[in-house]
Z-matrix of the N, CA and C atoms (Angstrom, degrees):
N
C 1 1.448
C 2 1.523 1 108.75
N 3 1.342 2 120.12 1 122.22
C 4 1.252 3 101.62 2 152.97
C 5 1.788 4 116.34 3 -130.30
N 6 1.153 5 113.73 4 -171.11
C 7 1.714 6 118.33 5 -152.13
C 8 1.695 7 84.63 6 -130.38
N 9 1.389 8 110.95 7 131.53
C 10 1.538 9 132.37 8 -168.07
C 11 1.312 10 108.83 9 -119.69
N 12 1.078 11 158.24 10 137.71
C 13 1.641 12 150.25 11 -163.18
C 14 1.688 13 85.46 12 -121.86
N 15 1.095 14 110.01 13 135.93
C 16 1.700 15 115.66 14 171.54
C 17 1.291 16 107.59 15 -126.68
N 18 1.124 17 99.79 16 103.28
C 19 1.677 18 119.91 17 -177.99
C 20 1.980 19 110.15 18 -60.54
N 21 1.681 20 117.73 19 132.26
C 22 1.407 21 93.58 20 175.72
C 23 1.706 22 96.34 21 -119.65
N 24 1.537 23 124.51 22 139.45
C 25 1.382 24 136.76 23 172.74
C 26 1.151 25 110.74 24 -98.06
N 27 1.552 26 115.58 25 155.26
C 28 1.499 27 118.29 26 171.35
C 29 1.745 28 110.24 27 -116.35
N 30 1.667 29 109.29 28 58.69
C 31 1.339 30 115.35 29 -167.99
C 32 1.206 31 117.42 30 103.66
N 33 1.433 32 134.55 31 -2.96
C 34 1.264 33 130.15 32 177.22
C 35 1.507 34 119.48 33 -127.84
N 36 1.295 35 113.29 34 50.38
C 37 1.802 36 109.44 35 -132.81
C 38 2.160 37 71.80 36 -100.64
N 39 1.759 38 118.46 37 -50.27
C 40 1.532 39 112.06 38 -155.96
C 41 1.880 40 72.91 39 -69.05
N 42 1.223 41 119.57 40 -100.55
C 43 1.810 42 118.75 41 -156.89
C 44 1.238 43 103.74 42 12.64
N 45 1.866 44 121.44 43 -55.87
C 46 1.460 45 131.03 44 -133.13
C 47 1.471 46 78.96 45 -83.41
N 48 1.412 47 132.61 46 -68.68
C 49 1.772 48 148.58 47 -177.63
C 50 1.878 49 103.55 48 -39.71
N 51 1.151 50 120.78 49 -55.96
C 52 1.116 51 115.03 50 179.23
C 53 1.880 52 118.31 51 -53.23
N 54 1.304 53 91.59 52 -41.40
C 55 1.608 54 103.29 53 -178.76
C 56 1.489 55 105.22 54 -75.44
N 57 1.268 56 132.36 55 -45.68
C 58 1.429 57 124.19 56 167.55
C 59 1.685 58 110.93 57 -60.29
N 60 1.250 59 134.78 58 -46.13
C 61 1.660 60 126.23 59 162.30
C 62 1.272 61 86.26 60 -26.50
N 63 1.325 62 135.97 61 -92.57
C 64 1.118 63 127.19 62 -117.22
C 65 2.099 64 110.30 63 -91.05
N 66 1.356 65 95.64 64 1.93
C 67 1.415 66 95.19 65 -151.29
C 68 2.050 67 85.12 66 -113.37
N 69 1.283 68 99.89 67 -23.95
C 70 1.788 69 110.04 68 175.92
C 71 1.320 70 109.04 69 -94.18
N 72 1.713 71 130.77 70 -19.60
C 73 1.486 72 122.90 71 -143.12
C 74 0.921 73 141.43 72 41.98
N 75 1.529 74 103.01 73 44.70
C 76 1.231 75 93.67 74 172.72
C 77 1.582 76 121.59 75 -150.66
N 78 1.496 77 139.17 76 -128.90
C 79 1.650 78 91.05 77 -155.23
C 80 1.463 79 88.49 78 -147.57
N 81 0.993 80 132.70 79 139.69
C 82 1.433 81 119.54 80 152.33
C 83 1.304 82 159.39 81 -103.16
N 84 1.289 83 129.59 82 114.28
C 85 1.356 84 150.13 83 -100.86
C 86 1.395 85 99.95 84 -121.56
N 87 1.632 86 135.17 85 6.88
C 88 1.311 87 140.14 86 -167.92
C 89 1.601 88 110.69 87 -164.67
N 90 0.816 89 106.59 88 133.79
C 91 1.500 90 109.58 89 177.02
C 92 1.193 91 114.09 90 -160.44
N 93 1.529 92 132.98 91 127.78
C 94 1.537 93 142.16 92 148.85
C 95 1.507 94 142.26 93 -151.78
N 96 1.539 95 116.12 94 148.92
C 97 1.702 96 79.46 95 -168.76
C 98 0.829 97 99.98 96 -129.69
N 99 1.868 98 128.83 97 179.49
C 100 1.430 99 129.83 98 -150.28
C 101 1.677 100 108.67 99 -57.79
N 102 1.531 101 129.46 100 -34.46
C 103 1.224 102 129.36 101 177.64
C 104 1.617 103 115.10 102 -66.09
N 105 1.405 104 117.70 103 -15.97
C 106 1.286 105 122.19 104 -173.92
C 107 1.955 106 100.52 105 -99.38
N 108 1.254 107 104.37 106 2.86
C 109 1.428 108 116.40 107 -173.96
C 110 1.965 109 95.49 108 -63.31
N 111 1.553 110 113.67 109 151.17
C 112 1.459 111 108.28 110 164.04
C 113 1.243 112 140.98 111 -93.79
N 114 2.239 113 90.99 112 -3.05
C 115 1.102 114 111.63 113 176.91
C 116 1.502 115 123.88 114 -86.75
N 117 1.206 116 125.84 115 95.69
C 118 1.516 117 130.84 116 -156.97
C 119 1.697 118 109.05 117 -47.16
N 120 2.269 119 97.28 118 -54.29
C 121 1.639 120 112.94 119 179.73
C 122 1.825 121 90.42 120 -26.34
N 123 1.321 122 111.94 121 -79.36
C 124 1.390 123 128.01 122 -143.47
C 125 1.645 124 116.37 123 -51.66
N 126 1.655 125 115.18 124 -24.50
C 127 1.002 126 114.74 125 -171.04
C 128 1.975 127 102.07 126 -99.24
N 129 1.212 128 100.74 127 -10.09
C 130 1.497 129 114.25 128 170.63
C 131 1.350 130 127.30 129 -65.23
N 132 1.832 131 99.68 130 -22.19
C 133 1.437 132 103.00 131 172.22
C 134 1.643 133 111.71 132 -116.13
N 135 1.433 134 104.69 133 35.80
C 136 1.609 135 105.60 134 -176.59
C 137 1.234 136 109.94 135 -104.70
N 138 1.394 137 143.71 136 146.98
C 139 1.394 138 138.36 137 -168.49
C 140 1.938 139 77.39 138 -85.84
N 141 1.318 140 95.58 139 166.66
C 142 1.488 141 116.39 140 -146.95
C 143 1.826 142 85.14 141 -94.64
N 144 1.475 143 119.54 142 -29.00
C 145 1.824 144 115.47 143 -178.18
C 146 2.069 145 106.58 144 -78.21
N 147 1.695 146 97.54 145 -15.06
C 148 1.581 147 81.98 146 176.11
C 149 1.769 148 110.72 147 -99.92
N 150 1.098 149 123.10 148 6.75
C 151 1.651 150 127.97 149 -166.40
C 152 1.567 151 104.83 150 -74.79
N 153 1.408 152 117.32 151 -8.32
C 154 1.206 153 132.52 152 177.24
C 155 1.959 154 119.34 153 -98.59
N 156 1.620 155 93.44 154 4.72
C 157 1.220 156 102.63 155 -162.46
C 158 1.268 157 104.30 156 -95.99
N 159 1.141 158 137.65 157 -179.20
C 160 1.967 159 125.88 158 -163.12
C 161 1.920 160 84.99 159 -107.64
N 162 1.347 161 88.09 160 148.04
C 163 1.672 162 84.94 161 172.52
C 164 1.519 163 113.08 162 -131.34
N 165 2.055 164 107.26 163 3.02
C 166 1.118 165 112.65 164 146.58
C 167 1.515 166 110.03 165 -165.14
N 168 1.173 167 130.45 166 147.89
C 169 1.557 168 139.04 167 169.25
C 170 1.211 169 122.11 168 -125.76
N 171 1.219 170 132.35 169 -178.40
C 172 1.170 171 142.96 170 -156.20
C 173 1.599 172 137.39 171 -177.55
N 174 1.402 173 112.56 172 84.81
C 175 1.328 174 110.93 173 -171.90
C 176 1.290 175 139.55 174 -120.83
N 177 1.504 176 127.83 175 107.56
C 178 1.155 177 134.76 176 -165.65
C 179 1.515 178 124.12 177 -55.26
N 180 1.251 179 131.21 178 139.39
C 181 1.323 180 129.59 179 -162.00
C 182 1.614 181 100.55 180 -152.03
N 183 1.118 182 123.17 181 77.43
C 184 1.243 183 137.04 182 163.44
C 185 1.611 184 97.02 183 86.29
N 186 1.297 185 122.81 184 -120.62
C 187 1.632 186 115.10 185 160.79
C 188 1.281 187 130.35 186 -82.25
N 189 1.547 188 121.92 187 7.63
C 190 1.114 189 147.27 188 -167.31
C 191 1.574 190 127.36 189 -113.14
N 192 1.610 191 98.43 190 145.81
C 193 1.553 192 85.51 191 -173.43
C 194 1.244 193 125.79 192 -125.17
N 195 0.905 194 150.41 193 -176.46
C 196 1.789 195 149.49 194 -161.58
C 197 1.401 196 107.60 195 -172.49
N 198 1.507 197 114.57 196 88.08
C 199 1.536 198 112.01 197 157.00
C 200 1.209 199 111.92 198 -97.18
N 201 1.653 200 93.66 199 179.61
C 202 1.478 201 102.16 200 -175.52
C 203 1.972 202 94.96 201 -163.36
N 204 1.470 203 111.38 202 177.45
C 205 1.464 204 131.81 203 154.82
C 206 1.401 205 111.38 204 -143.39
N 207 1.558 206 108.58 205 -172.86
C 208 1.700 207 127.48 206 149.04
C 209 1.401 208 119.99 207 -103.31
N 210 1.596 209 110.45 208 80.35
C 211 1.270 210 99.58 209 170.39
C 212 1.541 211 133.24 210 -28.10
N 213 1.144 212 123.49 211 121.03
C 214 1.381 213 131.02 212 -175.13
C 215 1.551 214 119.82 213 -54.11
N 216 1.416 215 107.40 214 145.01
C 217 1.756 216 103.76 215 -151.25
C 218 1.691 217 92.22 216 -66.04
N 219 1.532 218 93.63 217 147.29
C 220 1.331 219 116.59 218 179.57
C 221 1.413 220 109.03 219 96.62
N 222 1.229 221 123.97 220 29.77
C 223 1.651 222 120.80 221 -151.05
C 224 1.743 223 90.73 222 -169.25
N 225 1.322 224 97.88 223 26.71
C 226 1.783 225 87.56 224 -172.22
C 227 1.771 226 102.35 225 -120.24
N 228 1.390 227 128.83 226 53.26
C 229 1.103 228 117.99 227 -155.91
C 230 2.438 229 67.78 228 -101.24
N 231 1.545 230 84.50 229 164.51
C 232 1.711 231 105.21 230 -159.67
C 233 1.702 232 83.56 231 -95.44
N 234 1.636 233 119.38 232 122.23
C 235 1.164 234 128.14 233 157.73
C 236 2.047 235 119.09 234 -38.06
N 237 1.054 236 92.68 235 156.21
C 238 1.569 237 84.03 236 172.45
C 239 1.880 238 117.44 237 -135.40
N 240 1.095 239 116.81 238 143.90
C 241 1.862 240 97.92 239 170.72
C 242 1.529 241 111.75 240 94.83
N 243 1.166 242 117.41 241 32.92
C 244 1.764 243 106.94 242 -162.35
C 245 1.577 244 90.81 243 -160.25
N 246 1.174 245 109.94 244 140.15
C 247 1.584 246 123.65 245 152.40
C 248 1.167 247 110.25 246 -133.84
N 249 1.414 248 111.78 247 177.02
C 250 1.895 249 123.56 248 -165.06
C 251 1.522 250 68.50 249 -137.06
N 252 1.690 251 97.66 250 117.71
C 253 1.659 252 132.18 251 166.99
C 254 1.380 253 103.34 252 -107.45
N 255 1.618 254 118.37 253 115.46
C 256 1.335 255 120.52 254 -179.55
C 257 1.991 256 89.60 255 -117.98
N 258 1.432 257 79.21 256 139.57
C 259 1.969 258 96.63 257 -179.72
C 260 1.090 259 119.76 258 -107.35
N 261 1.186 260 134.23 259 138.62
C 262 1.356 261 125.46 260 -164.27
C 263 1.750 262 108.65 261 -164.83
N 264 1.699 263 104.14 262 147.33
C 265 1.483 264 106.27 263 -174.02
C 266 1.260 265 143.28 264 -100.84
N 267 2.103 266 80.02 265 5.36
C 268 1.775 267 99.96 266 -171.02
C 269 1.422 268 98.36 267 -141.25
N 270 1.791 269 94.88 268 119.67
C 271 1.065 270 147.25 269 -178.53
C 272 1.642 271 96.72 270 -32.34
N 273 1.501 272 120.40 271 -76.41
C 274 1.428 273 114.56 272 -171.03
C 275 1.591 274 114.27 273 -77.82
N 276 1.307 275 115.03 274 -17.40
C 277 1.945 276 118.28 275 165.71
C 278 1.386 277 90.62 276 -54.13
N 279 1.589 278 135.72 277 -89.14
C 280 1.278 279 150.35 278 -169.37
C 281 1.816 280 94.96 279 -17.31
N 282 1.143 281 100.50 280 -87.34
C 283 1.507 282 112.31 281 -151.53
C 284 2.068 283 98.38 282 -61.87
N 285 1.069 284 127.77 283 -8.82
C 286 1.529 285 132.22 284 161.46
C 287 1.211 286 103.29 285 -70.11
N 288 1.554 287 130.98 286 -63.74
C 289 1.446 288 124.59 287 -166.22
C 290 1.977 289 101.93 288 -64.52
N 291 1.135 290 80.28 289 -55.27
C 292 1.913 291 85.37 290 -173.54
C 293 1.562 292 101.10 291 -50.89
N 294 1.620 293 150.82 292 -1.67
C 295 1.361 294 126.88 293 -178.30
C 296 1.700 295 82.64 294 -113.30
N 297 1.795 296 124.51 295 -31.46
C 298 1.171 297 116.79 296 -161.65
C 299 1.965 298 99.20 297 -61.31
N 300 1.796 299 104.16 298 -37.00
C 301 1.716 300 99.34 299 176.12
C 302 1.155 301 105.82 300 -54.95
N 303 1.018 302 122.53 301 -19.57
C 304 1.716 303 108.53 302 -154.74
C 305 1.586 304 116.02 303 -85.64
N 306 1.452 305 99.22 304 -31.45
C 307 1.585 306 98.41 305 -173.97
C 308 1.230 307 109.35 306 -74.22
N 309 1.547 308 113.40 307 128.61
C 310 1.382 309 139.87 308 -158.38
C 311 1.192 310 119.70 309 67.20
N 312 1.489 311 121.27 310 19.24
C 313 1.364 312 99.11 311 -177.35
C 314 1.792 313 86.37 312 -135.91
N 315 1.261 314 107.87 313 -148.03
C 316 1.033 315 123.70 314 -154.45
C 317 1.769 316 114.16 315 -127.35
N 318 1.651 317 110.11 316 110.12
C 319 1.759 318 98.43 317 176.34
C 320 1.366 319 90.26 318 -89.99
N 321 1.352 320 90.49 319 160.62
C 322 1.447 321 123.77 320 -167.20
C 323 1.845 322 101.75 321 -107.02
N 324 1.664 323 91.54 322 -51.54
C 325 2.078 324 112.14 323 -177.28
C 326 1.157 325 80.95 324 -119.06
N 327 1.353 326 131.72 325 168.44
C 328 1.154 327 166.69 326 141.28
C 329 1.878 328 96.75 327 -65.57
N 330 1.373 329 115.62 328 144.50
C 331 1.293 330 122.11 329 148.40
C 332 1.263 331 125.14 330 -61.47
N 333 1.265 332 135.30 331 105.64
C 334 1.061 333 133.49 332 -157.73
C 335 1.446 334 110.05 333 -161.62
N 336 1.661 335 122.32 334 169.01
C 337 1.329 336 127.25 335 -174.17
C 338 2.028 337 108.21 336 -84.39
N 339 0.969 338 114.48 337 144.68
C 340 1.754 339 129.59 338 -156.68
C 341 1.530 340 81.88 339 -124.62
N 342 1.411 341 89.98 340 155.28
C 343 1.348 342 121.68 341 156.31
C 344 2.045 343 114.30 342 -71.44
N 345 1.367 344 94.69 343 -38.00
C 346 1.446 345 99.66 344 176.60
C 347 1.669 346 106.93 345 -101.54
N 348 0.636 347 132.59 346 11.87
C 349 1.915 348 141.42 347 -171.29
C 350 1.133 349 137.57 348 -164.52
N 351 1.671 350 121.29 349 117.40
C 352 1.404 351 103.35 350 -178.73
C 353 1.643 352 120.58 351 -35.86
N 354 1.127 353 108.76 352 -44.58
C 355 1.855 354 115.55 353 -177.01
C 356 1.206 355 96.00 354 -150.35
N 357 1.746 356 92.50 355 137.11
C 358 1.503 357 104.47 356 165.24
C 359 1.490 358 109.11 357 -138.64
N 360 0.971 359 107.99 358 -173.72
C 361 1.515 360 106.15 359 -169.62
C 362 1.769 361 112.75 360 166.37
N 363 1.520 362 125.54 361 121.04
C 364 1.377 363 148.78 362 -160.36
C 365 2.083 364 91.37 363 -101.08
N 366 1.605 365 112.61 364 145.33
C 367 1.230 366 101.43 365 154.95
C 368 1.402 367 97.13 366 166.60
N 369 1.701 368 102.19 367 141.51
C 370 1.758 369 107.57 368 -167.37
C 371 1.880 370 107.96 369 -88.84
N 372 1.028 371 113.98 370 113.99
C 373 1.596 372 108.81 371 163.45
C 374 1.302 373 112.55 372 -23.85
N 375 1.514 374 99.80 373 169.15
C 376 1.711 375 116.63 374 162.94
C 377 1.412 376 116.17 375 -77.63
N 378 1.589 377 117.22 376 -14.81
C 379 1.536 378 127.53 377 166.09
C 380 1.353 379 108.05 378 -79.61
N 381 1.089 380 128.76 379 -20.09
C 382 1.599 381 122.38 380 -166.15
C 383 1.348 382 109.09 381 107.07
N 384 1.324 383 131.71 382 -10.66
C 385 1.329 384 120.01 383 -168.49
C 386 1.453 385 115.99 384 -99.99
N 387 1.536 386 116.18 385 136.05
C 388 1.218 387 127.40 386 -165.68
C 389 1.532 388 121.64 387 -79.44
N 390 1.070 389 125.05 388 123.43
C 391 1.269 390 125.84 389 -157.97
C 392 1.764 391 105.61 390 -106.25
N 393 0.928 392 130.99 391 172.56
C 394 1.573 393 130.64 392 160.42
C 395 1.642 394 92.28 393 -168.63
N 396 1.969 395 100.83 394 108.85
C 397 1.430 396 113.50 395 154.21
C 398 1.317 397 122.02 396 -94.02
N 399 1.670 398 102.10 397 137.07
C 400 1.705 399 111.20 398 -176.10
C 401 1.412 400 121.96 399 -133.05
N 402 1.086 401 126.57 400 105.44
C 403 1.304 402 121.45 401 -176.53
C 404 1.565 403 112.92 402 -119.14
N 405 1.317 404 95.77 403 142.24
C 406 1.317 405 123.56 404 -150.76
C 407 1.795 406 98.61 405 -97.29
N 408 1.515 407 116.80 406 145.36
C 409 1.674 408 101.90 407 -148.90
C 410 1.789 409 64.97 408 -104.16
N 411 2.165 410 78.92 409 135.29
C 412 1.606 411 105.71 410 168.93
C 413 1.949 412 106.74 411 -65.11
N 414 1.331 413 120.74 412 145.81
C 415 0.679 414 152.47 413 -151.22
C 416 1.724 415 108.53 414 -122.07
């Protein structure tokens, strides 16, 4: 079994995916957007500026995965209560991704040493999405 986090955008869903490739390493393995959809109904009721918008992606991150879309307009209300906790065992990987979230967005914690973690550290993307980095003290 595993557990997939499906990210939802309101127009910024590839920018947001491209910047995680590069900020996770890793690659993405799916891509399409509402005009590339096979369902004709569906693209019949899309205003013609979002048909260019992703309506699903897909990006691999070691054995792990991270999709996402652009919820379709009228469908963009902002999730609440949730972060995407990425774990990790090396000290300078950790603290690279956690400053790469940070620019433009917002820390929440500082990266820093825990009672439960070598480093931890809270902080919202430039998409809005809430991050929590944790690294676990190498051993």
């Amino acid at each position: 079994m595993q557990l997939t986090p499906y990210l939802m955008f309101s127009g910024q869903c590839e920018e947001a995916f491209k910047f995680y490739e590069q900020c996770l390493n890793g690659k993405i393995t799916a891509r399409m957007t509402y005009a590339e959809s096979p369902e004709s109904s569906m693209l019949d009721q899309m205003p013609m500026e979002w048909r260019d918008k992703i309506m699903h992606i897909g990006l691999t991150v070691g054995n792990q995965e991270l999709m996402g879309s652009d919820g379709p307009p009228g469908c963009d209300e902002t999730p609440k209560s949730f972060s995407v906790c990425l774990s990790l065992n090396d000290p300078a990987e950790s603290e690279r991704i956690f400053h790469t979230l940070a620019e433009n967005g917002t820390v929440q914690m500082p990266f820093q040493q825990t009672f439960w973690a070598y480093r931890f550290g809270m902080v919202i993307d430039q998409f809005s999405v809430p991050w929590m980095i944790n690294c676990d003290q190498v051993v």
